[in-house]
N, C-alpha and C positions, 0 to 999 in steps of 0.2 A: 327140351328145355334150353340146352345151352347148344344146340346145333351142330353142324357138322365141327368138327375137331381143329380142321386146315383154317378157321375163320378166328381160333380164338388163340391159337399155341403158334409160337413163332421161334426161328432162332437165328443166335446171335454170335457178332466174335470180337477180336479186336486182340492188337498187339502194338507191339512202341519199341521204343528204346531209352533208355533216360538216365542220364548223367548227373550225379551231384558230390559236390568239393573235388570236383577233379579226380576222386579215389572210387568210386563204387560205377560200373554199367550197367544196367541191367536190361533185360528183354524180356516183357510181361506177357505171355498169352492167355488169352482169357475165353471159355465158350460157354454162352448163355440162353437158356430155353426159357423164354417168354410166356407167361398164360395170361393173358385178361381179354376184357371185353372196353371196350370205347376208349381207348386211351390209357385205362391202367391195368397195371401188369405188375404179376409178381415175376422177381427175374432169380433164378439158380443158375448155378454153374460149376465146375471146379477150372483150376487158372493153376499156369505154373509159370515161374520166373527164373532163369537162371542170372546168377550175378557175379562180375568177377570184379577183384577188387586189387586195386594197383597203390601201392605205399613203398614207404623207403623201407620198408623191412622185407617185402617181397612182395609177388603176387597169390592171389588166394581164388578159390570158387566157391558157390554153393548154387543150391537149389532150395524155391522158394516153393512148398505148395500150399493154395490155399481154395478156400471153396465159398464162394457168395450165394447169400440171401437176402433180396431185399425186393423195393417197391419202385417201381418206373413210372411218369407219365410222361405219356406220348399220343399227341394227338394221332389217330387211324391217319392223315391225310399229311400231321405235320412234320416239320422239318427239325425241332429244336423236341429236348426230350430234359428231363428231371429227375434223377436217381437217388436213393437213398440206401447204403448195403453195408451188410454186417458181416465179414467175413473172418471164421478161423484159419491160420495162420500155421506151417511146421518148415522150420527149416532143417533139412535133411543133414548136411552136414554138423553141426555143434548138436542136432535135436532140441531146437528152441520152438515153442510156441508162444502165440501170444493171438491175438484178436484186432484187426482192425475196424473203424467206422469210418464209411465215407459219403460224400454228398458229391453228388455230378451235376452238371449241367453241359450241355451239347450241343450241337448239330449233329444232323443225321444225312449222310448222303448216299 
């Protein structure tokens, strides 16, 4: 019915670094197992971020862990891809959760 395994399940990664108000850096990694057939795909994952954060009162750290669920399209052949993910959210240090929603668009190389 759905064929060999290797044709429809794929995976993924990705990582950055990202700066804002001059106070917070962070560095995201993220790893994603792909299931669909012709282009759409549900994407999971779990991802962690460590973040350090520089102000006039001192410096601080945490750790960010979170774990996505959502829906990819990506043509089998193409270059540019469409994401939509739901991910819960814990940071280790205060023990904060919370949930984010997000919407991507790409290239893929």
């Amino acid at each position: 019915m759905l064929g060999d395994i290797t044709s429809w399940v794929h995976y993924s990664g990705g990582g950055g670094i990202s700066v804002s108000n001059n106070t917070v850096v962070n560095f995201p990694v993220h790893f994603l197992l792909l299931a669909g057939i012709k282009g759409h795909n549900i994407e999971i994952g779990p991802g962690l971020m460590p973040e350090l954060y520089f102000n006039k009162n001192g410096n601080d750290q945490s750790l960010l862990l979170f774990y996505s669920i959502g829906y990819r399209y990506q043509k089998p052949s193409g270059k540019i891809r469409f994401n939509f993910t739901f991910s819960p959210m814990y940071d280790t240090s205060i023990k904060w959760q919370n949930t984010a929603v997000g919407i991507g668009f790409g290239y893929v190389f």
